[in-house]
N, C-alpha and C positions, 0 to 999 in steps of 0.2 A: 241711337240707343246704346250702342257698342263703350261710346265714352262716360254715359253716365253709368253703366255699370262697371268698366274700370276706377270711377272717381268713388266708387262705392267701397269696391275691393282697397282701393291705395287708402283712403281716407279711414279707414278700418284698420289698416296696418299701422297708420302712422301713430293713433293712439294707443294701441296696441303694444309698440315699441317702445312705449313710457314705461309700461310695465314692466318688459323686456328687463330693459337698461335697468328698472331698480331690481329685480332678481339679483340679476347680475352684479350688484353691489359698481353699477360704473357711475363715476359722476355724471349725474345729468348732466349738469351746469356746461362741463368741458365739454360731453356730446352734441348739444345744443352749440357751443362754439363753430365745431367742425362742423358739424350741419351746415352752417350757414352758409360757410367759403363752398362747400360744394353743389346749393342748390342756387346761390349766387351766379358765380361760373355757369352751371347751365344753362339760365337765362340768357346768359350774355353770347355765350354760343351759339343756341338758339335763336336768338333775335334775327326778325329781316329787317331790320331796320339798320342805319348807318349807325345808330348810337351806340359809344364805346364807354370804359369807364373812364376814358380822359375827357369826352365831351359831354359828358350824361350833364354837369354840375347847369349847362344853358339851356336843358329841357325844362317846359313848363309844369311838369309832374315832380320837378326834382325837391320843391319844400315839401309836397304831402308824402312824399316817397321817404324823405328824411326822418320826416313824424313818425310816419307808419313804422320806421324801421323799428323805433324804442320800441312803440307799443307792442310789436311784432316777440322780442326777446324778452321781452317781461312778463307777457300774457303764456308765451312757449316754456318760460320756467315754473311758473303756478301752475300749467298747466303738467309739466313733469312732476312736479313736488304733490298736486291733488293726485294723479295717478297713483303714485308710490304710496298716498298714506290715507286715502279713499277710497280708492281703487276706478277700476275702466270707466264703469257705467257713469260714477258720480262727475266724471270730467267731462264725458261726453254730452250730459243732457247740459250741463250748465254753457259749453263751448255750441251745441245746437240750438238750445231755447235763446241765442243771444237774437234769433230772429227777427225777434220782436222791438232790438234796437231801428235796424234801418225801417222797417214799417211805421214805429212812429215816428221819425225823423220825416217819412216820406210824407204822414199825415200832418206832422207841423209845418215845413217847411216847402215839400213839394204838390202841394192842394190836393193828395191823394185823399178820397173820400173815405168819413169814418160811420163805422157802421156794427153792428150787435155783436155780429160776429169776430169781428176784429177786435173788439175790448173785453170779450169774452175767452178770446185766445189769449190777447197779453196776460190777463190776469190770473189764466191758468197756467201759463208759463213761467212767472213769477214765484206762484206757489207750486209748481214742479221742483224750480231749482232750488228753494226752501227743505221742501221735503226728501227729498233724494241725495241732499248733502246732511242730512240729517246721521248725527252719530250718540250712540248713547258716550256720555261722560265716564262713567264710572268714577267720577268722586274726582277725574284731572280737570282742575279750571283752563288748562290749557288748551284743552279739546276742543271746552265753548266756545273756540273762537275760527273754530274750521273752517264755519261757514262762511269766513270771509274770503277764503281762495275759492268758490265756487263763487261768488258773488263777482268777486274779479275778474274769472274768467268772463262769466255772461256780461259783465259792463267791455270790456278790452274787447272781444270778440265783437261784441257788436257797434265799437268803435272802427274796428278793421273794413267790419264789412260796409257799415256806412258811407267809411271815407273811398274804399275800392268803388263803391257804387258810385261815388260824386266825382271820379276821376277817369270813370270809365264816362260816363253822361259826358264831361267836358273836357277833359286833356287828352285820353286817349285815343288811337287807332288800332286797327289789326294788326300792323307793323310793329307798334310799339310798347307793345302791350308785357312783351318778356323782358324789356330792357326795364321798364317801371317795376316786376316784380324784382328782376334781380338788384336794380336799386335798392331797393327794401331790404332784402338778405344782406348786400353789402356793408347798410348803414345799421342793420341790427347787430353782425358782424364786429363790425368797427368800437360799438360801444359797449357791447358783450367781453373783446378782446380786452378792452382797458380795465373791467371789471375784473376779470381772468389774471393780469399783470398785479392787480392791487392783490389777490387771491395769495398771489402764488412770493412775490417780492417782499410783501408789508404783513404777511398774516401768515406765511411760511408754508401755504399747504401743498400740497405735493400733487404735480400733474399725472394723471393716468393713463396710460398707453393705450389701456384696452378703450378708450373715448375717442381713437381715432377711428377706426373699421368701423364703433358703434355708431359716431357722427355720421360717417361717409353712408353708410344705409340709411341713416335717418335724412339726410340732406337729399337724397334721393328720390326716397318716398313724400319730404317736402314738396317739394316744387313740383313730382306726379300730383300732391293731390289739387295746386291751382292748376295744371296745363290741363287737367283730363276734365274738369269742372267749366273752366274758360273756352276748352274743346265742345263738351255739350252743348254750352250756348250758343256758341257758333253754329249748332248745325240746325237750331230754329226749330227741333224735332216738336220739344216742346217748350211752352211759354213759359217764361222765369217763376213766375208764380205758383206754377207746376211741378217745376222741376227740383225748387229746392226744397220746399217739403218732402218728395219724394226721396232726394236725395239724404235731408237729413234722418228721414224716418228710417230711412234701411239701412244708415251708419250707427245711427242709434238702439235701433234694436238686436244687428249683429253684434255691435262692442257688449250689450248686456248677456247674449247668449253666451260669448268666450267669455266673459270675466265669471259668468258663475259657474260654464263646465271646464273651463279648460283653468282658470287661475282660484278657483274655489272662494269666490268672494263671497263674502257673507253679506244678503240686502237685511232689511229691518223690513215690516212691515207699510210703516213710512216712505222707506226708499222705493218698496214696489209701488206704491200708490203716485209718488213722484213721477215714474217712469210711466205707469200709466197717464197721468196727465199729460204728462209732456209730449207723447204720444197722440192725446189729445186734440191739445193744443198747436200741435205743425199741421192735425188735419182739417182743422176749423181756418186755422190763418191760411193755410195754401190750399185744400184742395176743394170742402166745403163752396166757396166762393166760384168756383171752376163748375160744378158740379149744379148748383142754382143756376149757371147761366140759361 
Protein backbone atom coordinates (compact mmCIF):
# COMPACT_ATOMS: atom_id res chain seq x y z
CA UNK A 1 0.00 0.00 0.00
CA UNK A 2 3.10 2.14 0.95
CA UNK A 3 3.81 2.38 -2.97
CA UNK A 4 0.56 3.17 -4.06
CA UNK A 5 0.35 5.98 -2.02
CA UNK A 6 3.93 7.21 -2.92
CA UNK A 7 2.75 6.91 -6.79
CA UNK A 8 -0.12 9.20 -5.53
CA UNK A 9 1.99 11.84 -3.88
CA UNK A 10 4.88 11.68 -6.99
CA UNK A 11 2.19 11.54 -9.68
CA UNK A 12 0.46 14.72 -7.94
CA UNK A 13 3.65 16.66 -8.00
CA UNK A 14 4.58 15.86 -11.32
CA UNK A 15 1.48 17.64 -12.71
CA UNK A 16 1.80 20.05 -10.38
CA UNK A 17 5.38 21.06 -11.60
CA UNK A 18 3.56 22.11 -15.09
CA UNK A 19 2.22 24.74 -13.14
CA UNK A 20 5.33 25.46 -11.30
CA UNK A 21 7.43 25.84 -14.49
CA UNK A 22 4.92 28.27 -16.21
CA UNK A 23 4.79 30.58 -12.93
CA UNK A 24 8.02 30.68 -13.26
CA UNK A 25 8.07 31.93 -16.81
CA UNK A 26 10.73 28.63 -17.58
CA UNK A 27 10.53 27.02 -20.93
CA UNK A 28 8.58 24.09 -20.65
CA UNK A 29 9.74 22.88 -23.86
CA UNK A 30 13.64 22.99 -22.57
CA UNK A 31 12.49 21.59 -19.03
CA UNK A 32 10.89 18.75 -20.53
CA UNK A 33 14.37 18.26 -22.51
CA UNK A 34 16.33 17.83 -19.40
CA UNK A 35 13.69 15.74 -17.87
CA UNK A 36 14.27 13.28 -20.08
CA UNK A 37 18.39 12.69 -19.84
CA UNK A 38 17.66 12.51 -16.21
CA UNK A 39 14.73 10.05 -15.77
CA UNK A 40 16.41 8.12 -18.77
CA UNK A 41 19.84 7.75 -16.78
CA UNK A 42 17.78 6.31 -13.94
CA UNK A 43 16.38 3.67 -15.52
CA UNK A 44 19.48 2.55 -16.93
CA UNK A 45 21.11 2.71 -13.53
CA UNK A 46 18.49 1.06 -12.11
CA UNK A 47 18.04 -1.81 -14.37
CA UNK A 48 18.86 -5.54 -13.14
CA UNK A 49 19.06 -6.47 -16.08
CA UNK A 50 22.46 -6.67 -18.47
CA UNK A 51 20.82 -4.23 -20.94
CA UNK A 52 22.85 -1.17 -21.71
CA UNK A 53 22.39 1.72 -24.07
CA UNK A 54 24.83 0.18 -26.57
CA UNK A 55 22.91 -3.08 -26.63
CA UNK A 56 19.22 -1.94 -25.87
CA UNK A 57 18.96 -1.40 -30.10
CA UNK A 58 18.68 -6.01 -30.23
CA UNK A 59 15.94 -6.02 -27.49
CA UNK A 60 12.57 -7.04 -28.56
CA UNK A 61 10.74 -4.03 -26.77
CA UNK A 62 13.22 -1.70 -28.77
CA UNK A 63 10.51 -0.55 -31.81
CA UNK A 64 7.62 -0.06 -29.20
CA UNK A 65 9.98 1.64 -26.91
CA UNK A 66 10.99 3.87 -29.95
CA UNK A 67 7.30 4.76 -30.65
CA UNK A 68 6.37 5.26 -27.33
CA UNK A 69 9.28 7.47 -26.99
CA UNK A 70 7.59 10.38 -29.60
CA UNK A 71 4.40 9.90 -28.35
CA UNK A 72 5.91 10.24 -24.77
CA UNK A 73 7.49 14.10 -25.63
CA UNK A 74 4.55 15.17 -27.49
CA UNK A 75 1.71 14.13 -25.10
CA UNK A 76 4.37 15.75 -22.06
CA UNK A 77 4.37 19.04 -24.01
CA UNK A 78 0.34 19.45 -24.46
CA UNK A 79 0.35 18.21 -21.56
CA UNK A 80 2.70 21.44 -20.09
CA UNK A 81 1.26 23.88 -22.48
CA UNK A 82 -2.74 22.62 -21.21
CA UNK A 83 -1.44 23.17 -17.68
CA UNK A 84 -0.15 26.71 -18.29
CA UNK A 85 -3.11 27.88 -20.10
CA UNK A 86 -5.98 25.56 -18.50
CA UNK A 87 -4.81 25.03 -15.68
CA UNK A 88 -4.03 21.61 -13.15
CA UNK A 89 -7.47 20.00 -12.93
CA UNK A 90 -8.08 20.35 -16.77
CA UNK A 91 -4.89 18.29 -17.69
CA UNK A 92 -5.32 16.01 -15.15
CA UNK A 93 -8.79 14.51 -15.90
CA UNK A 94 -8.07 14.45 -19.56
CA UNK A 95 -4.40 12.56 -18.85
CA UNK A 96 -6.67 10.18 -16.12
CA UNK A 97 -10.04 9.64 -18.26
CA UNK A 98 -7.49 8.29 -20.94
CA UNK A 99 -8.62 4.98 -19.14
CA UNK A 100 -10.84 4.16 -21.15
CA UNK A 101 -8.43 3.86 -24.17
CA UNK A 102 -6.83 0.46 -23.02
CA UNK A 103 -10.37 -0.90 -21.73
CA UNK A 104 -11.52 -0.64 -25.07
CA UNK A 105 -8.68 -1.94 -26.74
CA UNK A 106 -8.85 -4.77 -24.35
CA UNK A 107 -12.70 -5.35 -25.29
CA UNK A 108 -11.81 -5.16 -29.13
CA UNK A 109 -8.96 -7.00 -29.26
CA UNK A 110 -8.30 -8.82 -26.09
CA UNK A 111 -12.06 -10.79 -25.79
CA UNK A 112 -12.33 -8.63 -22.47
CA UNK A 113 -16.15 -8.80 -21.89
CA UNK A 114 -18.33 -5.77 -22.48
CA UNK A 115 -20.86 -4.89 -20.23
CA UNK A 116 -23.47 -1.74 -18.92
CA UNK A 117 -21.20 -0.55 -16.87
CA UNK A 118 -18.29 -0.33 -18.84
CA UNK A 119 -20.05 1.66 -21.74
CA UNK A 120 -21.62 3.68 -19.30
CA UNK A 121 -18.07 4.78 -17.91
CA UNK A 122 -16.48 5.41 -21.37
CA UNK A 123 -19.26 7.60 -22.24
CA UNK A 124 -19.14 9.46 -19.22
CA UNK A 125 -15.59 9.89 -19.47
CA UNK A 126 -15.79 11.23 -22.86
CA UNK A 127 -18.21 13.77 -21.83
CA UNK A 128 -15.89 14.67 -18.57
CA UNK A 129 -13.03 15.55 -20.79
CA UNK A 130 -15.56 17.64 -22.86
CA UNK A 131 -16.76 19.49 -20.11
CA UNK A 132 -13.86 20.30 -17.91
CA UNK A 133 -11.71 21.46 -20.81
CA UNK A 134 -14.63 23.65 -21.39
CA UNK A 135 -13.49 27.52 -21.39
CA UNK A 136 -15.67 30.48 -22.01
CA UNK A 137 -14.37 32.42 -25.54
CA UNK A 138 -14.96 35.76 -24.66
CA UNK A 139 -15.33 36.76 -28.31
CA UNK A 140 -11.21 34.94 -29.12
CA UNK A 141 -11.86 32.28 -31.84
CA UNK A 142 -8.69 31.11 -30.76
CA UNK A 143 -9.84 29.80 -27.68
CA UNK A 144 -12.40 27.47 -29.48
CA UNK A 145 -9.97 25.36 -30.27
CA UNK A 146 -8.60 24.51 -26.64
CA UNK A 147 -10.31 21.66 -26.64
CA UNK A 148 -8.14 20.11 -28.77
CA UNK A 149 -5.05 19.74 -26.36
CA UNK A 150 -7.35 17.96 -23.77
CA UNK A 151 -8.47 15.76 -26.44
CA UNK A 152 -4.71 14.91 -27.17
CA UNK A 153 -3.85 14.43 -24.20
CA UNK A 154 -6.75 11.57 -23.38
CA UNK A 155 -6.04 10.13 -27.08
CA UNK A 156 -1.69 10.02 -26.40
CA UNK A 157 -2.24 8.90 -22.91
CA UNK A 158 -4.23 6.30 -23.62
CA UNK A 159 -2.06 5.24 -26.50
CA UNK A 160 0.98 5.06 -23.83
CA UNK A 161 -0.82 3.10 -21.52
CA UNK A 162 -2.21 0.64 -24.08
CA UNK A 163 0.93 0.06 -25.74
CA UNK A 164 2.94 -0.31 -21.96
CA UNK A 165 0.15 -2.72 -21.28
CA UNK A 166 0.76 -5.00 -24.69
CA UNK A 167 4.52 -4.85 -23.76
CA UNK A 168 4.40 -5.72 -20.46
CA UNK A 169 1.76 -8.98 -21.39
CA UNK A 170 4.64 -9.88 -24.08
CA UNK A 171 8.18 -8.51 -24.24
CA UNK A 172 8.56 -7.83 -20.83
CA UNK A 173 10.16 -9.13 -17.43
CA UNK A 174 10.84 -7.92 -13.95
CA UNK A 175 14.54 -7.40 -14.97
CA UNK A 176 13.74 -5.47 -17.72
CA UNK A 177 11.19 -3.55 -17.19
CA UNK A 178 13.55 -0.11 -16.22
CA UNK A 179 15.65 -0.56 -19.22
CA UNK A 180 12.22 -0.54 -21.66
CA UNK A 181 11.18 2.62 -19.62
CA UNK A 182 14.47 4.40 -19.90
CA UNK A 183 14.50 3.43 -23.58
CA UNK A 184 11.46 5.49 -23.95
CA UNK A 185 13.06 8.76 -22.06
CA UNK A 186 16.07 8.08 -24.27
CA UNK A 187 14.23 8.16 -27.59
CA UNK A 188 11.80 11.05 -26.51
CA UNK A 189 15.08 12.69 -25.63
CA UNK A 190 16.75 12.16 -28.75
CA UNK A 191 13.98 13.66 -30.91
CA UNK A 192 12.98 16.48 -28.33
CA UNK A 193 16.78 17.29 -28.65
CA UNK A 194 16.60 17.82 -32.56
CA UNK A 195 13.51 19.92 -32.04
CA UNK A 196 15.35 22.07 -29.35
CA UNK A 197 18.55 22.46 -31.98
CA UNK A 198 16.04 23.51 -34.91
CA UNK A 199 14.61 26.06 -31.85
CA UNK A 200 17.63 27.40 -30.94
CA UNK A 201 20.03 27.58 -34.57
CA UNK A 202 17.08 28.16 -37.35
CA UNK A 203 14.52 30.23 -35.29
CA UNK A 204 17.22 31.97 -32.98
CA UNK A 205 15.48 31.55 -29.62
CA UNK A 206 17.42 31.64 -26.61
CA UNK A 207 18.10 28.64 -24.21
CA UNK A 208 17.16 29.06 -20.45
CA UNK A 209 19.37 28.21 -17.74
CA UNK A 210 16.76 28.22 -15.08
CA UNK A 211 15.25 24.68 -17.42
CA UNK A 212 18.08 22.97 -16.09
CA UNK A 213 17.56 22.39 -12.09
CA UNK A 214 13.65 22.70 -13.35
CA UNK A 215 14.33 19.55 -15.86
CA UNK A 216 16.45 17.83 -13.30
CA UNK A 217 13.30 17.86 -10.71
CA UNK A 218 10.90 17.16 -13.03
CA UNK A 219 13.05 14.12 -14.71
CA UNK A 220 12.97 12.97 -11.31
CA UNK A 221 9.54 12.96 -10.27
CA UNK A 222 9.13 11.32 -13.98
CA UNK A 223 10.43 8.17 -13.64
CA UNK A 224 9.08 8.12 -9.42
CA UNK A 225 5.78 8.32 -10.96
CA UNK A 226 6.21 4.73 -13.41
CA UNK A 227 8.71 2.88 -10.54
CA UNK A 228 6.30 3.62 -7.55
CA UNK A 229 3.03 2.67 -9.94
CA UNK A 230 5.09 -0.55 -11.53
CA UNK A 231 6.23 -0.98 -7.74
CA UNK A 232 2.43 -1.25 -6.59
CA UNK A 233 1.69 -3.83 -8.96
CA UNK A 234 4.32 -5.96 -8.13
CA UNK A 235 3.36 -6.33 -4.76
CA UNK A 236 -0.18 -8.00 -5.87
CA UNK A 237 -1.77 -6.00 -2.72
CA UNK A 238 -4.40 -5.26 -5.07
CA UNK A 239 -5.83 -6.34 -8.51
CA UNK A 240 -5.10 -3.82 -11.42
CA UNK A 241 -8.56 -3.18 -11.97
CA UNK A 242 -8.44 -1.84 -8.52
CA UNK A 243 -5.79 -0.20 -8.11
CA UNK A 244 -5.88 2.17 -11.02
CA UNK A 245 -9.03 3.78 -10.44
CA UNK A 246 -8.03 4.17 -7.18
CA UNK A 247 -4.88 5.50 -8.12
CA UNK A 248 -6.21 7.90 -10.64
CA UNK A 249 -9.06 8.98 -8.39
CA UNK A 250 -6.77 10.37 -5.55
CA UNK A 251 -4.37 12.00 -8.34
CA UNK A 252 -7.20 13.54 -9.64
CA UNK A 253 -9.04 14.89 -6.91
CA UNK A 254 -5.74 16.22 -4.98
CA UNK A 255 -4.41 18.01 -8.39
CA UNK A 256 -8.18 19.76 -8.14
CA UNK A 257 -7.92 20.68 -4.47
CA UNK A 258 -4.30 22.50 -5.13
CA UNK A 259 -5.25 24.20 -8.28
CA UNK A 260 -8.21 25.80 -6.78
CA UNK A 261 -6.52 26.68 -3.21
CA UNK A 262 -3.20 26.76 -3.64
CA UNK A 263 -2.95 28.34 -7.56
CA UNK A 264 -6.62 30.10 -7.53
CA UNK A 265 -7.95 28.44 -10.59
CA UNK A 266 -11.00 29.58 -11.62
CA UNK A 267 -13.46 26.10 -12.52
CA UNK A 268 -16.87 27.10 -14.51
CA UNK A 269 -19.74 25.36 -13.53
CA UNK A 270 -19.23 22.94 -16.63
CA UNK A 271 -15.80 22.28 -15.36
CA UNK A 272 -17.08 21.03 -11.85
CA UNK A 273 -19.60 18.94 -13.32
CA UNK A 274 -16.67 17.42 -15.66
CA UNK A 275 -14.72 16.64 -12.58
CA UNK A 276 -17.61 15.15 -11.16
CA UNK A 277 -18.14 12.88 -13.83
CA UNK A 278 -14.91 11.82 -14.42
CA UNK A 279 -14.91 11.01 -10.87
CA UNK A 280 -17.71 8.94 -11.81
CA UNK A 281 -16.60 7.37 -14.45
CA UNK A 282 -12.93 5.75 -12.86
CA UNK A 283 -15.55 4.46 -10.24
CA UNK A 284 -18.07 2.57 -12.56
CA UNK A 285 -14.95 1.35 -14.75
CA UNK A 286 -12.66 0.19 -11.90
CA UNK A 287 -14.24 -0.29 -8.83
CA UNK A 288 -18.20 -0.76 -9.41
CA UNK A 289 -17.21 -4.15 -11.20
CA UNK A 290 -14.98 -5.09 -7.93
CA UNK A 291 -17.60 -4.41 -5.79
CA UNK A 292 -20.67 -6.55 -7.69
CA UNK A 293 -18.34 -9.36 -7.43
Amino acid sequence: MIFLILSVIVSTLFGISFKVIAVKNINGFQAIIVNYVIAGSLGFLTTKSSVTPLNVVHESFFPIAVFLGIVFISSLFVISETTAKQGISVAQVANRMSVVVPISIAILFYGDGISVSKIIGIVLAIMAVYLVSHKETQGKVADKFWWLFPLIIFVCSGIIDSSINYAQRNLLNDLNFDAFLSTIFATAFIFGFIVLLYQLIIKKEKFQWQAIPAGMILGTINFGTMYFIISALNTNVLEPSVLFPINNLSILTISTVVSVIVFKEKLSSKNWIGIGLSLLAILILGLLPQLMK
